[in-house]
C-alpha positions as CSV (number, residue, x, y, z in Angstrom):
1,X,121.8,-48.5,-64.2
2,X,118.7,-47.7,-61.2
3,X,121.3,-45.7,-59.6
4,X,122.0,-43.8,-63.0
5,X,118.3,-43.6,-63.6
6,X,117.5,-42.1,-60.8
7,X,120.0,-39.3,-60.5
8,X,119.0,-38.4,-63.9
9,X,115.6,-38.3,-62.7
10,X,116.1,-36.3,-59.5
11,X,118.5,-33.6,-61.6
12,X,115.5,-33.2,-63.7
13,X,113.1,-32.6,-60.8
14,X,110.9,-35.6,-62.1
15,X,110.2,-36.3,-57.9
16,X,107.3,-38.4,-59.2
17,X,109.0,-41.2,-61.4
18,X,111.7,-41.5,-58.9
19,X,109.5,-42.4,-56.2
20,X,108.1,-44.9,-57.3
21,X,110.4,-46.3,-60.5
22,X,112.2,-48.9,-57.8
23,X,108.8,-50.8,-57.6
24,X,107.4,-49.8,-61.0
25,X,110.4,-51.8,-62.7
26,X,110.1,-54.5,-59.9
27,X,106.7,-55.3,-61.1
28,X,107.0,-54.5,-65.0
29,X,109.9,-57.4,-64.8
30,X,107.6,-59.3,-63.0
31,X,104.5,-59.1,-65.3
32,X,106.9,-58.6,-68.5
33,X,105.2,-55.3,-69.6
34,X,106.5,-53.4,-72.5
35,X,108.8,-50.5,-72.5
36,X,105.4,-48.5,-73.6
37,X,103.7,-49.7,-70.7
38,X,106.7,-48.9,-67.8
39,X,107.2,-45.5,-69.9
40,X,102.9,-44.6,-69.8
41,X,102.9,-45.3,-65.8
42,X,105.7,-43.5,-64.6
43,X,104.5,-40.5,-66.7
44,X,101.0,-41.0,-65.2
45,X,103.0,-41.0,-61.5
46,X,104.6,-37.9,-62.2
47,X,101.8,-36.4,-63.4
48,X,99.5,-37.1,-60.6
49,X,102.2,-35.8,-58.0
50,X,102.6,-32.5,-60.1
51,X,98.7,-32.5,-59.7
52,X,98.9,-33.3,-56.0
53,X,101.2,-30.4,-55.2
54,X,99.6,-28.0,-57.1
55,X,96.9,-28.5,-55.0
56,X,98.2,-28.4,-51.8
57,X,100.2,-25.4,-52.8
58,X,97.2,-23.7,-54.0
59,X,95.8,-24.5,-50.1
60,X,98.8,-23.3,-49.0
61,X,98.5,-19.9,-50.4
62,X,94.4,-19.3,-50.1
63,X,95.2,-19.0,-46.4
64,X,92.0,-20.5,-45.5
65,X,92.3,-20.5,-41.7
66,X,90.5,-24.0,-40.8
67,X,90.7,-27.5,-42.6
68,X,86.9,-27.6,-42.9
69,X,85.1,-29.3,-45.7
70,X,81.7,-29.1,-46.7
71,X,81.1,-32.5,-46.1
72,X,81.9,-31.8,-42.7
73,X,79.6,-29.3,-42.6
74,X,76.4,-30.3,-40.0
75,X,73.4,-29.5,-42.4
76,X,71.2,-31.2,-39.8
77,X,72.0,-28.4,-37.1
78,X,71.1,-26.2,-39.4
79,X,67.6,-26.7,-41.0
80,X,67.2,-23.8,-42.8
81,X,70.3,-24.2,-45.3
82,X,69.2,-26.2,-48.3
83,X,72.0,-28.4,-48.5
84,X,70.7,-29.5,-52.2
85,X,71.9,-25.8,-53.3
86,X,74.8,-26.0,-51.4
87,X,75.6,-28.9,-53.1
88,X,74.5,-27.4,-56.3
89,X,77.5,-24.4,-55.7
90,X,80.0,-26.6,-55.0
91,X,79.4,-27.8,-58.8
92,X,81.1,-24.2,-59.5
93,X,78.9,-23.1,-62.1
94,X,78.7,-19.9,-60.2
95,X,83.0,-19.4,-61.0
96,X,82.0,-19.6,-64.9
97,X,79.2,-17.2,-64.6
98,X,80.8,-14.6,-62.8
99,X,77.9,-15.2,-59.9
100,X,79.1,-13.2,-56.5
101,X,77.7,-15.3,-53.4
102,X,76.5,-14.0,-50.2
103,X,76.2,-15.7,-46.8
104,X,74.0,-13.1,-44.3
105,X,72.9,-14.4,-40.8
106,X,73.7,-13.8,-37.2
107,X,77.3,-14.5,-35.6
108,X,78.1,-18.7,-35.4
109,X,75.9,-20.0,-37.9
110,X,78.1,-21.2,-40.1
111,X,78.4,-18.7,-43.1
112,X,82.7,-19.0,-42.6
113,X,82.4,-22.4,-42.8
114,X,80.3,-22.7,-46.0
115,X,81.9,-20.1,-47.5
116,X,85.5,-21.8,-47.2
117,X,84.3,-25.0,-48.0
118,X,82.8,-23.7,-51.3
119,X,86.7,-21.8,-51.6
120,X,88.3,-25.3,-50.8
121,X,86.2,-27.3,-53.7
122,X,87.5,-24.5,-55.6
123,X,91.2,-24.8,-55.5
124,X,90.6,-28.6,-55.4
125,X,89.2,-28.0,-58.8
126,X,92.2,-26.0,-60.2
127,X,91.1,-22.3,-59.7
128,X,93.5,-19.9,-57.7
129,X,91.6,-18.0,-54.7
130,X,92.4,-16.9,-51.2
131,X,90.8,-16.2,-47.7
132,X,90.3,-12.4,-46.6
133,X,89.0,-11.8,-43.1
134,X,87.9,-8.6,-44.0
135,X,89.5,-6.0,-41.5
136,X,92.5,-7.9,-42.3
137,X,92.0,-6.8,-45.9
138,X,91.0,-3.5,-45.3
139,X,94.7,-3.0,-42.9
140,X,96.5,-4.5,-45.6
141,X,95.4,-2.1,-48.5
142,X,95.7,1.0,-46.0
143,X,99.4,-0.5,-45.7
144,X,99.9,-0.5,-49.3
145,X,99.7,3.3,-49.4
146,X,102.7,4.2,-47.6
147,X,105.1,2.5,-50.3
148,X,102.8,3.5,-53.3
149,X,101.7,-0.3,-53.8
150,X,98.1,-0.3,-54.1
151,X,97.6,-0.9,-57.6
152,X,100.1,-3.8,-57.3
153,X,98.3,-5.6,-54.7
154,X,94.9,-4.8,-56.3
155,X,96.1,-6.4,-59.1
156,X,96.8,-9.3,-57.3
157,X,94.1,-9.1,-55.7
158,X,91.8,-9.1,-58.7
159,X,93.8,-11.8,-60.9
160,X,92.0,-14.4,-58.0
161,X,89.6,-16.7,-59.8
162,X,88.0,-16.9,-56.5
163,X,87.9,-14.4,-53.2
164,X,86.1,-14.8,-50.1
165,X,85.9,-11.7,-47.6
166,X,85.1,-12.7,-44.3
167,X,83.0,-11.1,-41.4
168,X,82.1,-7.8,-42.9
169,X,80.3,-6.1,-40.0
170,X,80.8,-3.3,-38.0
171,X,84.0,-1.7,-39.1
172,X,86.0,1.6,-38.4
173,X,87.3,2.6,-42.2
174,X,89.2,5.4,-43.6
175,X,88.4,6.9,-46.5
176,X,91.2,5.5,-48.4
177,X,90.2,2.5,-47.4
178,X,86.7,2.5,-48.5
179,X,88.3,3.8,-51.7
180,X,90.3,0.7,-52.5
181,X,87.6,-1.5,-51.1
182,X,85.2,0.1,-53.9
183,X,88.1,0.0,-56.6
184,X,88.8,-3.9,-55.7
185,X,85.0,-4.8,-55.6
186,X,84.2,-2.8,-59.2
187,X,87.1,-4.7,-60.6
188,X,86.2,-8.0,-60.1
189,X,83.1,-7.4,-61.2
190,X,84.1,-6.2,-64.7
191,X,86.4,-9.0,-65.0
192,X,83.6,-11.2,-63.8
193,X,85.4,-13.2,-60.8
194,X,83.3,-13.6,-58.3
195,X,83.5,-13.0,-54.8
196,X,82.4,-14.6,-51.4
197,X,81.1,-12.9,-48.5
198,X,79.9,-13.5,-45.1
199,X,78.1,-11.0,-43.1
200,X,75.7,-10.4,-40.1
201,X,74.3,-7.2,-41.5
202,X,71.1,-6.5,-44.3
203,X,72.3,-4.6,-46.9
204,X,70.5,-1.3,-45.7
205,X,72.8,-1.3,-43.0
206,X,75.9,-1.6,-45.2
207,X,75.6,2.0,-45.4
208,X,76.5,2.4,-41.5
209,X,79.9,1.6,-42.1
210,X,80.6,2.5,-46.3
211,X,80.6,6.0,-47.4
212,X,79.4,7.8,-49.3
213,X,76.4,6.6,-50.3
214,X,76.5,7.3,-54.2
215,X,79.8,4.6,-54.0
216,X,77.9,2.1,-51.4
217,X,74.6,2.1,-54.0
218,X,77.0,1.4,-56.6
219,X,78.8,-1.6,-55.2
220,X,75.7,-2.8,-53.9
221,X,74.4,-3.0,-57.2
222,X,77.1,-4.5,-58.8
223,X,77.1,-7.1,-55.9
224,X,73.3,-8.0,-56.9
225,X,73.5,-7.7,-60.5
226,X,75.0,-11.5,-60.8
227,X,74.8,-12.8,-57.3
228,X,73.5,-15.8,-55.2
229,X,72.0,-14.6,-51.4
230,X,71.8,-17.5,-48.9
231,X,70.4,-16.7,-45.3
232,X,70.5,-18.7,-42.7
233,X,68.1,-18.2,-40.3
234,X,69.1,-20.3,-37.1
235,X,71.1,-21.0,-34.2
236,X,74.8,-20.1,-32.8
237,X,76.8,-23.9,-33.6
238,X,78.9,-22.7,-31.1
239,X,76.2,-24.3,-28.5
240,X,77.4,-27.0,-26.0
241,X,75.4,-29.4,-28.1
242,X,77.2,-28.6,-31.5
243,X,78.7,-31.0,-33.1
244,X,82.5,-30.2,-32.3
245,X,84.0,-32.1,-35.4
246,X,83.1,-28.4,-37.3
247,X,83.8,-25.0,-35.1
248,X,82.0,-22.6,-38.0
249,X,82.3,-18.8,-37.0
């Protein structure tokens, strides 16, 4: 009858229950619990694998690049991060409000690492996002239009509850590219699904690498409208005395 049970289970996929149904019926025989009682636990066991790998495959697909956490994060290196609003974000109030969030400061000081932990607590919670670095972004949408694919992949693009676009600086863009970057940012905004980024530049210098200016003013403002600015003003972590448990860009 196990045997039985357990192909039945495995034909229906049910990879939960027949993991652990063996020692489930082991110890409802041995405690003499009810056919309600064996019946609610193995549905709790499936369910809480289903949960499990919906997780992971949500990690899987963000394509976040490090395992970092943002409890791993070393707040005490770096002073001037309140970690009490970083904290604060990782409540995700920010996803329901639509609130863009932008992590400025110079080159190692941890804006990758914040930014992907925040993306991580995300997709823990059950929101879908995904890791851009952002020249890698930028190739992949000037791809998309050889084969006539844009809108797809904005589409895609823009159905993310969460995106975080990594290490904008000083890039060489075409004009189509700028395009679609200015299309992808304008519709997240409207559909108010906010977006991460991390960059070493002020936003006066933003128009050194975006043109024309008429667009750049526009996504600027749309950037600021509902968004969360956090600078940090310190040191490289990258330093031989950096705590080597976190490598942060």
């Amino acid at each position: 009858m196990n045997d039985e049970l357990l192909q039945l289970l495995e034909q229906l996929r049910f990879k939960g229950m027949s993991a652990v149904m063996g020692d489930l019926l082991t110890k409802a025989q041995r405690e003499g619990w009810g056919h309600q009682d064996l019946l609610l636990r193995l549905l709790q066991e499936e369910l809480n694998y289903r949960r499990e790998r919906s997780v992971q495959y949500r990690l899987t697909q963000a394509k976040i690049p490090w395992s970092w956490t943002l409890n791993t994060f070393p707040f005490e290196q770096q002073p001037t991060i309140n970690k009490t609003r970083i904290m604060t974000l990782a409540g995700l109030d920010f996803m329901e409000r639509g609130e863009n969030i932008i992590f400025t400061g110079s080159t190692g000081t941890g804006k990758s690492g914040l930014a992907s932990g925040l993306l991580r607590q995300a997709l823990i919670s059950g929101y879908r996002g995904r890791f851009y670095n952002v020249q890698d972004l930028l190739d992949e949408l000037y791809a998309s239009l050889a084969d006539l694919s844009t809108p797809k992949l904005l589409n895609k693009l823009c159905r993310y509850d969460l995106l975080v676009l990594d290490e904008l600086g000083y890039l060489t863009l075409s004009h189509e590219q700028m395009n679609s970057f200015f299309k992808l940012m304008k519709e997240r905004y409207e559909a108010k699904r906010p977006t991460i980024i991390t960059t070493n530049l002020t936003f006066d210098n933003w128009y050194d690498i975006l043109q024309p200016k008429d667009m750049v003013d526009a996504l600027l403002d749309r950037l600021r409208h509902r968004c969360c600015m956090i600078h940090i003003d310190g040191e490289s972590l990258r330093t031989p005395t950096a705590d080597k448990s976190f490598h942060p860009l």
